[in-house]
C-alpha positions in Angstrom: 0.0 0.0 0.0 0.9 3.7 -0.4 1.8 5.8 2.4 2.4 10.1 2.2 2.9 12.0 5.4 2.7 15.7 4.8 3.8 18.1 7.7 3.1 22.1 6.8 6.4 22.3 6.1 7.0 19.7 3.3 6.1 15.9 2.6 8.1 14.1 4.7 7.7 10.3 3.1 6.0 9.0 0.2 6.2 5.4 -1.1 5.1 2.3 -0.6 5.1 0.3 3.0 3.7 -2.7 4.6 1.8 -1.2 7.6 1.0 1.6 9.6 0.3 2.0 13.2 -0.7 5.3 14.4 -2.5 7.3 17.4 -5.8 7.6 17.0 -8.1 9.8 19.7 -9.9 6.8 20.8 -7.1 4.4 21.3 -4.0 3.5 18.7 -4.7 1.7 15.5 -2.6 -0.8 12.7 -3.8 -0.7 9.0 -2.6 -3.1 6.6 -3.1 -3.8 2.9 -7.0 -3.7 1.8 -8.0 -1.9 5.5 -11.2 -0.6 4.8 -11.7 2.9 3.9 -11.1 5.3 7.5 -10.7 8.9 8.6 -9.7 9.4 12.1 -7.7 12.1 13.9 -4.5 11.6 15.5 -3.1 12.7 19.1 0.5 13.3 20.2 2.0 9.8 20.0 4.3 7.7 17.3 3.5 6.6 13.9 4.9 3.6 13.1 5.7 2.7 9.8 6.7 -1.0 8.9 8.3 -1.9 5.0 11.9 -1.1 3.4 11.7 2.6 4.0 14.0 4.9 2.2 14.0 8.7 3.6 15.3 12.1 1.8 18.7 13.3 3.4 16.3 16.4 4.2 13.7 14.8 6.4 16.0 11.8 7.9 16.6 14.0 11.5 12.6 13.5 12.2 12.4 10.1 12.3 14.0 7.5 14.3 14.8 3.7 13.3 12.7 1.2 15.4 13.0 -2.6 15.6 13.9 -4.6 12.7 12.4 -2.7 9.3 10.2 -0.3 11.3 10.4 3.5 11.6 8.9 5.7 13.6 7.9 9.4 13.6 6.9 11.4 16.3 3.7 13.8 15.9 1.6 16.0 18.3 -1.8 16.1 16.3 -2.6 14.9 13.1 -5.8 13.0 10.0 -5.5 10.4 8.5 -7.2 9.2 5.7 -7.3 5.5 4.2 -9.0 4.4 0.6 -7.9 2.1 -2.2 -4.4 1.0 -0.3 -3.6 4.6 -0.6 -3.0 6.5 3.3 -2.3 10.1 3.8 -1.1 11.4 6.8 -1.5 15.0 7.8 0.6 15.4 10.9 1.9 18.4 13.0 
């Protein structure tokens, strides 16, 4: 599936990943390939992004390397959108 996180200041990652994990206002959720279609809004809390994940030299210093091929990004508020495999992220 097809993951872009956009921040105001630029589009921090676009491309294609296995699975996302992210805080949601009523608890934290995982979506995987063929999730059904969501919107949600996100509190402060860590996405985590699972798949062979290949940052810009520009945007590398936000994120942080988890365990094995999972990278995480810190946010304090956020929406996310789901459809078609294809996930947006609008995060603060």
């Amino acid at each position: 599936m097809y993951l872009e996180i956009v921040s105001p200041e630029a589009t921090l990652f676009s491309g294609e990943v296995t699975s996302v994990a992210v805080p949601g206002v009523n608890g934290d959720f995982e979506m995987l390939n063929n999730h059904a279609p969501i919107v949600s809004i996100l509190k402060e809390g860590v996405v985590k992004i699972s798949g062979n994940i290949e940052l810009n030299e520009e945007v590398q210093d936000k994120f942080t390397k988890g365990e094995k091929d999972t990278t995480l990004l810190k946010i304090s508020s956020g929406t996310i959108e789901m459809k078609d495999n294809k996930i947006i992220v609008l995060a603060d």
